[in-house]
N, C-alpha and C positions, 0 to 999 in steps of 0.2 A: 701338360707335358707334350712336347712334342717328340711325333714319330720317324719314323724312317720316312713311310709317306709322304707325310707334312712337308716335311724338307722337299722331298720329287718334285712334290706338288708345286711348292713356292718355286721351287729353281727348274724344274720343267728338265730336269735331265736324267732318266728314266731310258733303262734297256726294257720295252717291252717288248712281248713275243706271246703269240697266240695260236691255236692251233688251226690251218686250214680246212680241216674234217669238220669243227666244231668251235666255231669261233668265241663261244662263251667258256669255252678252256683258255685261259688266257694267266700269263702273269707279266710283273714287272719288278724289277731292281732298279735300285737307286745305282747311278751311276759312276762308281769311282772305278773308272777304267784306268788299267797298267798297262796295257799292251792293245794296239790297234794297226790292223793290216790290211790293205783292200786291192787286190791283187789281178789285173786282167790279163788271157793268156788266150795269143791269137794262135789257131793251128791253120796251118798250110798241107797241101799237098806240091811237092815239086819233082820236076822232070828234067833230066838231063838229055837233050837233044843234040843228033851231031850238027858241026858247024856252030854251036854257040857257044858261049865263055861260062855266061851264067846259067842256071836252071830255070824252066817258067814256073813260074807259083800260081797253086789255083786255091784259095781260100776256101778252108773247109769249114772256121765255126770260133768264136772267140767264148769262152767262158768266165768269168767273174767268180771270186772266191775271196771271203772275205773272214780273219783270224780275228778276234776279240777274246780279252780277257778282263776279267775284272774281280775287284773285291765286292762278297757281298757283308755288310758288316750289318752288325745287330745292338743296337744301341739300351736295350732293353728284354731283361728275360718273354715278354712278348715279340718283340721283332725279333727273337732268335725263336721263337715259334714257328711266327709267319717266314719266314725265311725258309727253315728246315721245311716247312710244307711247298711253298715254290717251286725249292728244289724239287720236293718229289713229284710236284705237277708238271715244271718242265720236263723229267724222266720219262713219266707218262705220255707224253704229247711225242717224245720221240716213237712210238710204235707204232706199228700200223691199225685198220681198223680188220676188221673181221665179221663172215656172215656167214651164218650156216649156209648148206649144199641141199637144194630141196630133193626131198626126196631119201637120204642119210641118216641113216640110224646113230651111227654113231656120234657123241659131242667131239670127237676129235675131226671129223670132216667138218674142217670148216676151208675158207677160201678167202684171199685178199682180196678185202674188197675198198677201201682206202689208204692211198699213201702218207705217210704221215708228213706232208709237208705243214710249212710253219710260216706263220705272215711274220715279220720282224720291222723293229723301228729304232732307230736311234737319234735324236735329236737330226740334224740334215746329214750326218754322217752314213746311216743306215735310212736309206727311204726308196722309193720311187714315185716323185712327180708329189713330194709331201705326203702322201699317203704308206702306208707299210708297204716294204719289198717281201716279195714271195719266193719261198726256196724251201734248203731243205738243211739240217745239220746235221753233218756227216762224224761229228764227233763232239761230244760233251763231257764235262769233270768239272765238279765242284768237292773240292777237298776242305776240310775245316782245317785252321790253321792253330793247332794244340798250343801254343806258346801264346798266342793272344787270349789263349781260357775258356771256358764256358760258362753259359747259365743252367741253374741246376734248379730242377723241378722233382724232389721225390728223387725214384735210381734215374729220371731221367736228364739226359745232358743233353743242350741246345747252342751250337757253338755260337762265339761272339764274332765270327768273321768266318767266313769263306773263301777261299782262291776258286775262282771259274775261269773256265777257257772254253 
């Protein structure tokens, strides 16, 4: 029987994402992308001087931001397993890390002590130099999509499809 996997595997086209903190946190979706944006946005500083027309621009920083969406679908009451677990390891891998305050009585003094960035890859669309590009996600949702149905295990339900962004 073939899997979700299987398929990645053969067709090599795979959202993976891993966690920077901890890089054996990791997952990957098969990639049936609906929506894909890659966005660069130069800022300037400018000055209006007298005697000129124009203003001078002094370049302050260009940033990169990049919008993806996709379906994750589940071809089987197991890959709607492994799917629903993903999702929750990508959830996870959005948070930071944390470490006690030496010295602190309390379990609530603790202190940032890793940001949760995230290495990402997507076939050459998502890379840097081939290897995963490093950042961060500033917003996540994966919503199951009720009308496509679920797989049912016992009371519990395992959707058959996902909408991510």
């Amino acid at each position: 029987m073939t899997t979700v996997n299987d398929y990645a595997k053969d067709k090599g086209s795979k959202i993976e994402i891993k966690s920077a903190m901890n890089e054996d946190v990791k997952v990957d979706f098969l990639a049936f992308i609906t929506n894909f944006t890659d966005s660069f946005t130069s800022q300037w500083s400018t000055e209006n001087v007298y005697g000129r027309q124009d203003p001078i621009g002094t370049f302050q920083s260009t940033t990169r931001s990049i919008s993806v969406s996709f379906d994750i679908v589940a071809f089987s009451r197991q890959d709607g397993k492994d799917n629903m677990k993903k999702v929750n390891t990508l959830t996870n891998i959005l948070y930071p890390s944390y470490k006690s305050i030496p010295g602190q009585t309390s379990s609530n003094a603790l202190a940032l002590s890793k940001a949760p960035f995230v290495k990402i890859k997507f076939a050459n669309l998502i890379q840097e130099e081939g290897d995963f590009l490093l950042g961060w996600i500033s917003s996540f949702s994966a919503n199951p999509v009720i009308d496509m149905g679920m797989f049912t295990e016992g009371d519990k339900l395992f959707p058959k499809v996902y909408n991510a962004s």
